[in-house]
C-alpha positions as CSV (number, residue, x, y, z in Angstrom):
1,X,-5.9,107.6,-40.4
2,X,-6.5,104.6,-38.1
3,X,-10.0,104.8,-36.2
4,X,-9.3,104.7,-32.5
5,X,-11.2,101.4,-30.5
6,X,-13.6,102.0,-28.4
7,X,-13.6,100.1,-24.9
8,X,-15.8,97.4,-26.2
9,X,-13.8,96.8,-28.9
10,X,-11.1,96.3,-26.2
11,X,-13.2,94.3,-24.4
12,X,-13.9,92.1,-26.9
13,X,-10.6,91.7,-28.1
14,X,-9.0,90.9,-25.2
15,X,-11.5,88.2,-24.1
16,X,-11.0,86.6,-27.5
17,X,-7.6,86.5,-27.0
18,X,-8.5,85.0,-23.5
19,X,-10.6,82.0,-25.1
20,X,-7.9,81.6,-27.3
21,X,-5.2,81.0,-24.3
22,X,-7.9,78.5,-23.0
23,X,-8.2,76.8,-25.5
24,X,-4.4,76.1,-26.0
25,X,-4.4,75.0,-23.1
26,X,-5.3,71.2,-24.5
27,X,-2.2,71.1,-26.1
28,X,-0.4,72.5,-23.4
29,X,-1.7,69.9,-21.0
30,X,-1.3,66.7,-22.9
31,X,0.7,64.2,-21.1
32,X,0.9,67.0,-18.1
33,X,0.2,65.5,-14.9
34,X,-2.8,66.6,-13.0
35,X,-0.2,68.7,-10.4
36,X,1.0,70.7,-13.4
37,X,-2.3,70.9,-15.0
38,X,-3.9,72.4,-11.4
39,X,-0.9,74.8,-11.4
40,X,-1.1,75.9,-15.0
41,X,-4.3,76.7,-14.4
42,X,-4.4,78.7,-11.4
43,X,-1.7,81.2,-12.9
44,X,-3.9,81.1,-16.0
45,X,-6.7,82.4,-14.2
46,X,-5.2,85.4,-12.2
47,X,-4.2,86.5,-15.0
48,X,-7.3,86.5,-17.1
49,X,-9.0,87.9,-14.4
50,X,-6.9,89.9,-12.7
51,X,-8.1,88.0,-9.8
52,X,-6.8,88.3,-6.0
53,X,-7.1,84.9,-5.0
54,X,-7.6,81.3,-7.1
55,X,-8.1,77.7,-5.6
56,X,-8.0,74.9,-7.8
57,X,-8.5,71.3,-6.5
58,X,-8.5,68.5,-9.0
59,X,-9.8,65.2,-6.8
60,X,-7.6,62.1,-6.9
61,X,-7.5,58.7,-9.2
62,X,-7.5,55.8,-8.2
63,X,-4.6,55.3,-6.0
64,X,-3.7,58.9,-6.2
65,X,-4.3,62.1,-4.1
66,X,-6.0,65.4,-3.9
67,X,-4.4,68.1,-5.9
68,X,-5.0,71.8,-4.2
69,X,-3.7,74.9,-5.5
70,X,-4.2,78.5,-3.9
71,X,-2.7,81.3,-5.3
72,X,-3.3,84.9,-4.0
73,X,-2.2,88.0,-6.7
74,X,1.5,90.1,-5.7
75,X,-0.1,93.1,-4.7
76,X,-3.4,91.7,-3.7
77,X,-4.7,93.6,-0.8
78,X,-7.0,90.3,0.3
79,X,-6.2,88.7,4.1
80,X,-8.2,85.7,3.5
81,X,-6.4,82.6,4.0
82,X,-6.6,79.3,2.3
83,X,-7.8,77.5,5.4
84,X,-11.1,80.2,5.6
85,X,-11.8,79.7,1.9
86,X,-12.1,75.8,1.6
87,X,-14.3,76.3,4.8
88,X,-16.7,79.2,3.4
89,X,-16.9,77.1,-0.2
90,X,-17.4,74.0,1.5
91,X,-20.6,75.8,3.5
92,X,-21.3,77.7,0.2
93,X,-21.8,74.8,-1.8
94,X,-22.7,72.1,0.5
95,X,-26.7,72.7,-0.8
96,X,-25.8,74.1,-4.1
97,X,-25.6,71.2,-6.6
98,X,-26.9,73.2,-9.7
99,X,-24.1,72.9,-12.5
100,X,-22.7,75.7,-14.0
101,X,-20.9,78.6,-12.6
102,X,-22.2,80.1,-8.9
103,X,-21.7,83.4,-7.8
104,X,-21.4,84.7,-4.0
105,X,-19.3,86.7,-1.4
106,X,-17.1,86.5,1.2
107,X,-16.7,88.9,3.8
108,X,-13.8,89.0,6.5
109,X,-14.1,92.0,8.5
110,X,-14.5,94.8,6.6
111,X,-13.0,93.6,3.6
112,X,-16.0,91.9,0.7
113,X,-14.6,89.8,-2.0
114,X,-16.5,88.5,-4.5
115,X,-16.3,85.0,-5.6
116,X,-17.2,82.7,-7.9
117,X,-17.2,79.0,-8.4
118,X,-17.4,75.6,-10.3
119,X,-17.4,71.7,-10.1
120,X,-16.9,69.7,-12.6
121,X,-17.6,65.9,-13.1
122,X,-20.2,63.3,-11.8
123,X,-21.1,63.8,-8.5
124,X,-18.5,66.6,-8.1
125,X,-15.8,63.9,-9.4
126,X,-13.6,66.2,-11.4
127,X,-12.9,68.7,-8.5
128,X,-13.5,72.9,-8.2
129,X,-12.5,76.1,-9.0
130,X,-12.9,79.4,-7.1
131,X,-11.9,82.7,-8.3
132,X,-12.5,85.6,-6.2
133,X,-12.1,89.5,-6.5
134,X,-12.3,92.9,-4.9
135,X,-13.7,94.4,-7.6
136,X,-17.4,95.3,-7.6
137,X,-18.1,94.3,-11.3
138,X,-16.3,90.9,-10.6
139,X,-17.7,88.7,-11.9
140,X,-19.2,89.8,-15.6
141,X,-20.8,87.4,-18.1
142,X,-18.0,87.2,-19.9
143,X,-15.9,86.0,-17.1
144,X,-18.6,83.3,-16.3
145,X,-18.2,82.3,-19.8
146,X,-14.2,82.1,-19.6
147,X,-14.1,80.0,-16.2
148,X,-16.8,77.8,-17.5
149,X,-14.9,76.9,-21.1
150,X,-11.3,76.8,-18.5
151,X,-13.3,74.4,-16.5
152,X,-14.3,72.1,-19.3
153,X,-11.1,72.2,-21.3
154,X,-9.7,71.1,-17.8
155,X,-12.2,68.5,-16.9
156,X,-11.6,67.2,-20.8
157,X,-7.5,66.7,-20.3
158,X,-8.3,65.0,-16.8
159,X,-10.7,63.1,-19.0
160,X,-8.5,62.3,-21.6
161,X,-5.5,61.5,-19.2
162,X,-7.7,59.0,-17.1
163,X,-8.5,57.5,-20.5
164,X,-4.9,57.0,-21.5
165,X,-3.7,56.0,-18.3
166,X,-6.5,53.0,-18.4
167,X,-5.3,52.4,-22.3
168,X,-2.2,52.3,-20.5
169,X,-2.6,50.4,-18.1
170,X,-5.7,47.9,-20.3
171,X,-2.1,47.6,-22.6
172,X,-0.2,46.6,-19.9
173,X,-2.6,44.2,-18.6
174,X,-3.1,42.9,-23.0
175,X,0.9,42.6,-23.0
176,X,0.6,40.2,-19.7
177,X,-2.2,38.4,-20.7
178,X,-0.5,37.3,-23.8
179,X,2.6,36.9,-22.9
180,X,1.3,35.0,-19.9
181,X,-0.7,32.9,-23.1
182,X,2.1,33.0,-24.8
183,X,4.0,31.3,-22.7
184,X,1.2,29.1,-21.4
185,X,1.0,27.9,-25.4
186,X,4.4,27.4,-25.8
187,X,4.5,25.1,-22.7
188,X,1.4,23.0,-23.5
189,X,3.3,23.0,-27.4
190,X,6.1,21.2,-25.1
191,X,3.8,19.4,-23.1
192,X,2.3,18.2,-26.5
193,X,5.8,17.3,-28.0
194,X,6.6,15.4,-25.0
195,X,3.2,13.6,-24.8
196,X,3.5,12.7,-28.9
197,X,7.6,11.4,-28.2
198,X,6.6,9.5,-25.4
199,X,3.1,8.0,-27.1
200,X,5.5,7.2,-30.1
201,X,7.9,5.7,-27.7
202,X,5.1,3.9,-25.7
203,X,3.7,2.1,-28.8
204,X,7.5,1.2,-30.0
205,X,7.9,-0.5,-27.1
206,X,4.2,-2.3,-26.5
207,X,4.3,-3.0,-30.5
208,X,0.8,-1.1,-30.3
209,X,-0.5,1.0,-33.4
210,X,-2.5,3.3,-33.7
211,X,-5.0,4.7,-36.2
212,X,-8.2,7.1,-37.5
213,X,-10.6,6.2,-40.3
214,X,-14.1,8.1,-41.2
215,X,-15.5,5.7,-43.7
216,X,-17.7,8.5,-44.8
217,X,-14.8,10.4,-46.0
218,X,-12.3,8.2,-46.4
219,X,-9.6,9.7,-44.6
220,X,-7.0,7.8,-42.4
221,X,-4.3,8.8,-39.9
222,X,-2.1,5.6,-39.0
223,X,1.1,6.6,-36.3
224,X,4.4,5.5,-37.0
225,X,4.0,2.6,-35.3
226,X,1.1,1.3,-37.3
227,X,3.9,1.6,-40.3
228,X,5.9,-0.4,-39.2
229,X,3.6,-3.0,-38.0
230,X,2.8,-3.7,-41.8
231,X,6.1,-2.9,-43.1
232,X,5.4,0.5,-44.8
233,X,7.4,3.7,-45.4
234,X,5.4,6.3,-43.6
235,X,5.6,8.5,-46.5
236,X,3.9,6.1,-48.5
237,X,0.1,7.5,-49.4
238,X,-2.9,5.3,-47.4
239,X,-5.0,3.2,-49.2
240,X,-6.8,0.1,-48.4
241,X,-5.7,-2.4,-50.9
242,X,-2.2,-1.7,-49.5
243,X,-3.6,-2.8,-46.3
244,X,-5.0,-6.2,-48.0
245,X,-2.0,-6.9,-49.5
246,X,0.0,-7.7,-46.4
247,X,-2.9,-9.7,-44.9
248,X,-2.6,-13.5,-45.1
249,X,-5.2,-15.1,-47.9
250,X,-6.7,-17.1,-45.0
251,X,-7.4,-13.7,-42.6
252,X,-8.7,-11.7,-45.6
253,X,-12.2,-12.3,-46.1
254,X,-12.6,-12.0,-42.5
255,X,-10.6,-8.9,-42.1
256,X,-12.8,-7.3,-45.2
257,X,-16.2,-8.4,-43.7
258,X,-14.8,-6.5,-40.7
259,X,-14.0,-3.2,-42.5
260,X,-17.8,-3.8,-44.5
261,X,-19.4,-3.9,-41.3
262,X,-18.0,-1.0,-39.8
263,X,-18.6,0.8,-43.0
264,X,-22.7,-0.2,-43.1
265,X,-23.0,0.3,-39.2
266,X,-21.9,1.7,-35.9
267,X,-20.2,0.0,-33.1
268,X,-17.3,-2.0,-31.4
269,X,-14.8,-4.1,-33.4
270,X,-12.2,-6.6,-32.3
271,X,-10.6,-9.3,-34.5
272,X,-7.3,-10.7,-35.1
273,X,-5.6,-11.3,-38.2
274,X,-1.9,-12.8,-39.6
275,X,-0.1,-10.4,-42.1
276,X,3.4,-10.7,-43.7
277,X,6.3,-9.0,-43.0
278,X,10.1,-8.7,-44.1
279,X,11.4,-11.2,-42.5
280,X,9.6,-14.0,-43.7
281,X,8.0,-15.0,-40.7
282,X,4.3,-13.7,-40.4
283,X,3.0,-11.2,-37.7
284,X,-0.2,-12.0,-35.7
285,X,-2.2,-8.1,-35.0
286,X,-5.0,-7.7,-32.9
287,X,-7.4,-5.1,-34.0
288,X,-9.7,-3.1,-31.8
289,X,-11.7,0.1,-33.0
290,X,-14.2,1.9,-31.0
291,X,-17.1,3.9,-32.9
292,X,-17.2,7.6,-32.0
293,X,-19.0,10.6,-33.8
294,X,-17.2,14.1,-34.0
295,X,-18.0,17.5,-32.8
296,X,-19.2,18.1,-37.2
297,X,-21.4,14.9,-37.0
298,X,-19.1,13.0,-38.7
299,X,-18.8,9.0,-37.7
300,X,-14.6,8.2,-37.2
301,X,-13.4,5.1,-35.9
302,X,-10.6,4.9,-32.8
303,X,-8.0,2.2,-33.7
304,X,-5.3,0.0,-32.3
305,X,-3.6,-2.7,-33.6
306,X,-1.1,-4.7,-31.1
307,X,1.1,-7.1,-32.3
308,X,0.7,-10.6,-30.4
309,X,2.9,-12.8,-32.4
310,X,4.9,-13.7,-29.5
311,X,2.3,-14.0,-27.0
312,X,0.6,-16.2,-29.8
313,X,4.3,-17.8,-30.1
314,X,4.1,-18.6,-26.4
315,X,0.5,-19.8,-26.2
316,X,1.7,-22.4,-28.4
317,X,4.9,-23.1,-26.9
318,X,2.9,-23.6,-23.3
319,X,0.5,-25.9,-24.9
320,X,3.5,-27.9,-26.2
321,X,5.0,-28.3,-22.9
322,X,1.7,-28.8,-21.2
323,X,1.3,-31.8,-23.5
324,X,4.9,-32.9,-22.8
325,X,4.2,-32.2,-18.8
326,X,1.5,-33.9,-18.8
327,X,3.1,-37.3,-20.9
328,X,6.0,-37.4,-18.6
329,X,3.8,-37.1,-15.8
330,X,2.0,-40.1,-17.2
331,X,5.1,-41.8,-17.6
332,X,6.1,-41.0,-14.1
333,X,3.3,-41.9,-12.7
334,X,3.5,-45.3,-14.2
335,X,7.1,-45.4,-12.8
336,X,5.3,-44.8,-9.3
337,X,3.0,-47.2,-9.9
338,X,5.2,-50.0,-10.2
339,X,7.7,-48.7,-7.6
340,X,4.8,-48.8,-5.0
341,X,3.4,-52.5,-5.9
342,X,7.6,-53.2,-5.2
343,X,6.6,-51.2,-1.9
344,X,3.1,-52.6,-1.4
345,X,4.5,-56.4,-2.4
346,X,4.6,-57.5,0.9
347,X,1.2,-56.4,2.1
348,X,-0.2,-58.2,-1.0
349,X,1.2,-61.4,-0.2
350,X,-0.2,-61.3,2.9
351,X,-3.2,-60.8,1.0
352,X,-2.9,-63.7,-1.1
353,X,-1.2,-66.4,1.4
354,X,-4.7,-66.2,3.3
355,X,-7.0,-67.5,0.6
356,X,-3.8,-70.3,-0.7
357,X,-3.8,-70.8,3.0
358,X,-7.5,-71.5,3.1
359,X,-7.1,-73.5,-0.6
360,X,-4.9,-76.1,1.0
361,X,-6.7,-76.0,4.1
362,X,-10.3,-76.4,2.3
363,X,-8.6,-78.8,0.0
364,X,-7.6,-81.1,3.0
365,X,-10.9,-81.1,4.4
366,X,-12.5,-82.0,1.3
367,X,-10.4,-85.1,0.4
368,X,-10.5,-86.2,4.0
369,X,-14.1,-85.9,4.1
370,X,-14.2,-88.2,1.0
371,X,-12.0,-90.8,2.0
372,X,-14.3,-91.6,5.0
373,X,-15.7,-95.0,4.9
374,X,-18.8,-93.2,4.7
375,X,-18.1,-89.9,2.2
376,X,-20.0,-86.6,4.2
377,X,-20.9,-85.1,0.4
378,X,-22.0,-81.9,2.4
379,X,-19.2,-81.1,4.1
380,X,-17.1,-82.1,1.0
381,X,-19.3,-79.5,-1.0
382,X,-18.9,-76.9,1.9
383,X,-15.4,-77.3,1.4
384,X,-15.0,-76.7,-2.1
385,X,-17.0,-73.8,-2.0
386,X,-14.5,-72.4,0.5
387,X,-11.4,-73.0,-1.8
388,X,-13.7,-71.5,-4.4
389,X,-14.3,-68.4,-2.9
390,X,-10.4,-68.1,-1.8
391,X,-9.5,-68.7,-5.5
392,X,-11.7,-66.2,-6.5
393,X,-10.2,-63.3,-3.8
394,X,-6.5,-64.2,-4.7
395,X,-7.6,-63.8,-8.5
396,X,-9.0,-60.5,-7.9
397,X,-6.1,-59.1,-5.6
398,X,-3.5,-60.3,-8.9
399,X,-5.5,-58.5,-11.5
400,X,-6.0,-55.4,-9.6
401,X,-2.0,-55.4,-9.1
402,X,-1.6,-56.7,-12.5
403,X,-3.8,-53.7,-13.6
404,X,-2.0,-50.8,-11.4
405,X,1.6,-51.8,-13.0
406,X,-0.3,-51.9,-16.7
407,X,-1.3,-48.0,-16.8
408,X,-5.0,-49.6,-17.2
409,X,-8.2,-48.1,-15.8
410,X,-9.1,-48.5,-11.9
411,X,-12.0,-50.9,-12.1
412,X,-14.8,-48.7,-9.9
413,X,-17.6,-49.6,-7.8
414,X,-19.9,-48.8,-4.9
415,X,-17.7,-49.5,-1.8
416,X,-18.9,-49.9,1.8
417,X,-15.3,-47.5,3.3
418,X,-16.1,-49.0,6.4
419,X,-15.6,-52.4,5.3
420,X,-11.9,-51.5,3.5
421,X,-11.1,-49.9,6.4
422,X,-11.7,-53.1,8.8
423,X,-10.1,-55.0,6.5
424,X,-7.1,-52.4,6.7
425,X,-7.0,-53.0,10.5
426,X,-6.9,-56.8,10.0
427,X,-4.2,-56.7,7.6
428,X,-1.7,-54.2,9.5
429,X,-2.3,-56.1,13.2
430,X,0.1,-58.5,13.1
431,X,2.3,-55.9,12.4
432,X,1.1,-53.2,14.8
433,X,1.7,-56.3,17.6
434,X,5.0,-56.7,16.8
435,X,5.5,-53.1,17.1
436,X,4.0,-52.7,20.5
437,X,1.1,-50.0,18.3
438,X,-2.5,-50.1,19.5
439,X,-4.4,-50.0,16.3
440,X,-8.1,-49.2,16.5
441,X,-10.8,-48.1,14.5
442,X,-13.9,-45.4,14.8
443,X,-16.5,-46.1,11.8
444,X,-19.6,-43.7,11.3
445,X,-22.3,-46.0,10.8
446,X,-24.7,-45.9,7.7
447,X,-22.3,-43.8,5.6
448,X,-23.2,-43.9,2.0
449,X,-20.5,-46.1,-0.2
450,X,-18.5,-43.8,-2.5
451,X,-17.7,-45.2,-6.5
452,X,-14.2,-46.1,-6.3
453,X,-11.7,-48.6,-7.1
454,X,-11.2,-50.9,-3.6
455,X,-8.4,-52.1,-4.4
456,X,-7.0,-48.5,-5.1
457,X,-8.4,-46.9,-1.7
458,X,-7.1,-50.1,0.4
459,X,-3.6,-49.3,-1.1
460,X,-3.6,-45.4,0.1
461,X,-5.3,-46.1,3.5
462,X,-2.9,-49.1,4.1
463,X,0.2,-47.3,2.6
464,X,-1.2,-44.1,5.3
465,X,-1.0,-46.1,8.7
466,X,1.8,-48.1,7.6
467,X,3.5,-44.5,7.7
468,X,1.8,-43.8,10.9
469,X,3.4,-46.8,12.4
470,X,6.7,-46.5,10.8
471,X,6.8,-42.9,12.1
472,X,6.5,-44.2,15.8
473,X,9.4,-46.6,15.3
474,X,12.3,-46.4,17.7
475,X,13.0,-44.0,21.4
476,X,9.1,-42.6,22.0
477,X,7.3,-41.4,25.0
478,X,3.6,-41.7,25.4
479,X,0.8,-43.6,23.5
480,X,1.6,-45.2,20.7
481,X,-2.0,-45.1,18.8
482,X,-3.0,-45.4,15.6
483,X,-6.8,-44.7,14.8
484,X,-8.6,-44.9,11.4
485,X,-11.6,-43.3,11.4
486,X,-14.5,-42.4,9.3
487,X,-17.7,-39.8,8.8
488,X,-19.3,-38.0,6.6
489,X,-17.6,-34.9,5.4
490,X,-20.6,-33.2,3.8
491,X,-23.6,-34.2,1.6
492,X,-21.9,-35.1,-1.2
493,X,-18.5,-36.5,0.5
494,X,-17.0,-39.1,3.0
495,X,-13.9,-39.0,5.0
496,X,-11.1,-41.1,6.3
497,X,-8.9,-40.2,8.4
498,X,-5.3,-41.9,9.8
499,X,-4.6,-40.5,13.0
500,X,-1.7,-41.2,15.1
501,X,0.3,-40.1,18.0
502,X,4.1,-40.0,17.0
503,X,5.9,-37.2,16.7
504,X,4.9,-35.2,14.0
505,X,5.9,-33.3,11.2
506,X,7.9,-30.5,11.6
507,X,6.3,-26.7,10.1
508,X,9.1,-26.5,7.4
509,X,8.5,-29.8,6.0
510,X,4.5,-29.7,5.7
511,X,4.8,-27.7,2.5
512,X,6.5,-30.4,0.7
513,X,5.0,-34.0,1.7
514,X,3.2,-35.2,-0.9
515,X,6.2,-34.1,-3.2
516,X,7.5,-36.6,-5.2
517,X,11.0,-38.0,-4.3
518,X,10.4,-35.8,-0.7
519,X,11.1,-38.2,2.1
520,X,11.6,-38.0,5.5
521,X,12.5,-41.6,5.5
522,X,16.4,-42.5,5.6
523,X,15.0,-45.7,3.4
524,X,12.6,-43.7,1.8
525,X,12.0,-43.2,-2.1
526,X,9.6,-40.3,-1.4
527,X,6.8,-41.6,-3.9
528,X,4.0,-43.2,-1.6
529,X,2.3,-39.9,-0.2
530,X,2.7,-38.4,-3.9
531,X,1.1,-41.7,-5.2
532,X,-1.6,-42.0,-3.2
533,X,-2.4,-38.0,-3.4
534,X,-2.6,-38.7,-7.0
535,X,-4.7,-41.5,-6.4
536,X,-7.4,-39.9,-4.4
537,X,-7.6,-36.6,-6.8
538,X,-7.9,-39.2,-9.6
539,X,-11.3,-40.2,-7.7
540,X,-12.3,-36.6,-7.5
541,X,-11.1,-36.5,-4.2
542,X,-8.6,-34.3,-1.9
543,X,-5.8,-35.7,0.5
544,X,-4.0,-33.3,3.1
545,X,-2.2,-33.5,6.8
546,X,-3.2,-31.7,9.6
547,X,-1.9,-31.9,13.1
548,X,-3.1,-34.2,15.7
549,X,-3.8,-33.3,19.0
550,X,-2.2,-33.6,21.7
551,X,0.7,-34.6,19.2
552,X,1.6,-36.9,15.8
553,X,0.0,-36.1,12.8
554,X,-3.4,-36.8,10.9
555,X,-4.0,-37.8,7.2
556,X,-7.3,-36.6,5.9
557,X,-9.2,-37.9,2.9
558,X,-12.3,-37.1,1.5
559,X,-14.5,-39.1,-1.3
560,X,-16.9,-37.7,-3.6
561,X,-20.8,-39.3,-3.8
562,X,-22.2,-39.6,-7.1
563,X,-25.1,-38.1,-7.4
564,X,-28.5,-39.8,-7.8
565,X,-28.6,-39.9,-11.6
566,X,-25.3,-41.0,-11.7
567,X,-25.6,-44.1,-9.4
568,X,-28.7,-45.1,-11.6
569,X,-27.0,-44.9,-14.6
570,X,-23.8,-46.7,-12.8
571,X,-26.3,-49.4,-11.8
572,X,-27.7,-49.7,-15.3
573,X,-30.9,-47.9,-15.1
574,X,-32.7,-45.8,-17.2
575,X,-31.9,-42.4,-17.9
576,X,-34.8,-39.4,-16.8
């Protein structure tokens, strides 16, 4: 026979069977949103409890909402609304922050329910439960137990959901932050290709190598460039004596002694060095490393290696044609030399007629003075002396001529520039006259007497207000003045200047006067301002044209001093 159960038994039973639907709840719930798991709930617990009313409010997530759920039992006799509830729990539990479950009534009228309640969570995070009833045993220990394991098994899906949605959402965030690296690598491995092309590019074009050595280790890294810069395969293996090899036998000690030193000590290196190549003809490399130790300690040197074979070519080649610029302007400038004493020809035999003048003259004298009955010896002797003197000048005005047309040395001394240029004024007056041209000079007395050739400076300042006059020849209105004057230009320098008051030179043509073969002269060869520009920068000097005011034009020259050594050792004495 079976036994019969008695009402514990029942009892018993039936609340095991209640835990049991708790706890499948878990599996129930998983993935469930919190809506369904609020609403799953709430029937759950009628049910267990034969309950008349249920409120279930699971709080909101981040960028969620609250989830409330009231459910009153079919047949329940209980008025209370939702609206009264939340109000009477929300007084009921405002002081009450004891966990567990909490137990307490609500009346409405003369209806009593009894209710009890839970929340779950930090800080009352995970949300509450209420359960009330009309029945006067509601609620028993058991049931406390049941709401508090529903609760839990609640709180531990929300849990679990909150912690998958932030997997979630922590593997959506991982997938973007590496596909954002992803793609971030991928553009600086482009960047990189395209730096590395153009760097290979870059160095084809500039003929520039480069290279890595640690001497410690040995290693070495050349780019392609640096290949072909000694005429190697780049799949051929490193090693130095391949570098050696290529070097010229005159380059190679020094090129070793280079690589020693780098090996024995830290610093800069810089040398240049020939090496062979296919072609027969020889390369010149410049080679510049720079010591730098890496992150591990080690000591590795930073290389590049240029080739300057054809700025080396072109060195050469400009010193060649310096030296051939420089021969023909020897060459031309002996050409000008003897075109300007053609030029100059004139004013020199005015030179010399004076002093044959004064030879016959003085000659005369002398013979008459010794054909008197009485002979006047004195003023015979006076009279020799004078064609003595005028011999002497006239020898010294065909040398210097003979010397200028010869290529030879000027013949310097100390000159008194005041004297040349009143000497310069005597010489051009007769010629001024018969051009109607006042010619006058203004000399700074007690100016120190430059080291020049005479001769030389007579010949620019001469062939300078021979153009002044010629440039007031024909139709002119106003003064017609020509002024040589002189001062002193700074402590070291004196100045002439030839001044006159024709009229002018025009803007455009002031960049090329002293040109050779520039004239402005329909007779003109263009040669005497190049000549004496050339002249006075032979003497250290500088020549240049300025305007004159109120109009005409104004030739400027300045003279270097020697300094006071150099006059003593000019004058013969002794050296400090």
């Amino acid at each position: 026979m079976l036994s019969r159960q008695t009402p514990e038994e029942a009892t018993r039973k039936r609340r095991i069977n209640d835990l049991v639907s708790i706890l499948s709840l878990r599996s129930l719930w998983n993935g469930a949103d919190r809506a369904s798991v609020a609403t799953t709930l709430t029937d759950l617990l009628l049910q267990l409890f034969d309950a008349d009313l249920v409120l279930v409010r699971l709080a909101a997530g981040e960028g969620e909402e609250d989830v409330e759920i009231y459910r009153v039992a079919p047949g329940s006799r209980t008025i209370i609304t939702q609206s009264c509830l939340v109000a009477h729990v929300a007084d009921w539990l405002c002081g009450d922050r004891s966990p567990g479950i909490r137990v307490g009534g609500l009346g409405f009228g003369s209806q009593l329910v009894s209710l009890m309640a839970t929340n779950r969570g930090m800080q009352d995070d995970f949300g509450l439960i209420v359960v009330g009833s009309c029945s006067s045993t509601f609620p028993t220990e058991s049931e406390r137990l049941l709401l508090d394991i529903a609760a839990n098994e609640a709180l531990i899906c929300l849990q679990d959901r909150r912690r998958w949605h932030d997997q979630a959402e922590s593997a959506v965030e991982l997938d973007r932050l590496v596909a954002e690296r992803t793609r971030a690598l991928a553009e600086a491995n482009e960047n990189l290709r395209k730096s590395e092309v153009q760097l290979a590019e870059a160095q084809r074009l500039s003929l520039t190598g480069s290279f890595i050595w640690c001497p410690t280790t040995g290693f070495m890294h050349w780019s392609a460039q640096t290949y072909r810069l000694f005429d190697y395969d780049p799949a051929m293996p490193l090693e130095p004596d391949r570098i050696y090899e290529r070097i010229l036998p005159d380059d190679e000690q020094g090129f070793r002694d280079v690589i020693e030193k780098a090996r024995t000590s830290t610093g800069d290196f810089d040398c240049e060095f020939r090496v062979k190549s296919a072609d027969g003809m020889g390369r010149s490399l410049h080679f510049v490393i720079r010591a730098r130790y890496e992150p591990d300690g080690c000591l590795a040197y930073y290389g590049a290696i240029q080739d300057v074979t054809e700025r080396r070519r072109a060195e050469q080649e400009a010193v060649r044609r310096e030296r051939r610029m420089a021969e023909m302007r020897n060459e031309l400038a002996h050409a000008n030399r003897l075109a300007t004493v053609g030029q100059l020809s004139t004013s020199i035999s005015h030179d010399v007629r004076q002093p044959l003048a004064s030879l016959v003259l003085s000659s005369r004298a002398g013979l008459n003075w010794l054909a008197c009955a009485q002979p006047n010896i004195n003023a015979a002797r006076i009279a020799f002396e004078r064609i003595q003197a005028a011999g002497q000048r006239a020898s010294e005005i065909l040398d210097r001529t003979k010397a200028f047309a010869r290529k030879a040395q000027p013949s310097k001394e100390f000159v008194e520039i005041n004297t040349i240029v009143a000497d310069t004024v005597a010489l051009i007056a007769p010629d001024a006259r018969r051009r109607a041209i006042a010619v006058s000079a203004d000399l700074t007395e007690g100016l120190a007497a430059p080291f020049s050739d005479r001769v030389q400076i007579q010949q620019v300042i001469l062939n300078l207000a021979v153009n002044a006059m010629e440039a007031m020849d024909g139709p002119h209105e106003g003064p017609r003045q020509v002024m040589i004057r002189t001062w002193k230009a700074s402590e070291d320098a004196v100045g002439v200047g030839v001044c006159d008051t024709g009229p002018g030179v025009p803007q455009e043509r002031r960049g090329r006067l002293f040109d050779a073969f520039y004239t402005t002269k329909p007779g003109g060869m263009g040669m005497g301002l190049a000549i004496c520009r050339d002249i006075i920068e032979a003497h250290g000097g500088k020549l240049w044209m300025v305007p004159n005011e109120p109009g005409g034009a104004a030739f400027h020259l300045t003279l270097p001093l020697l300094s006071d050594r150099d006059c003593r050792l000019e004058r013969g004495g002794a050296t400090p």
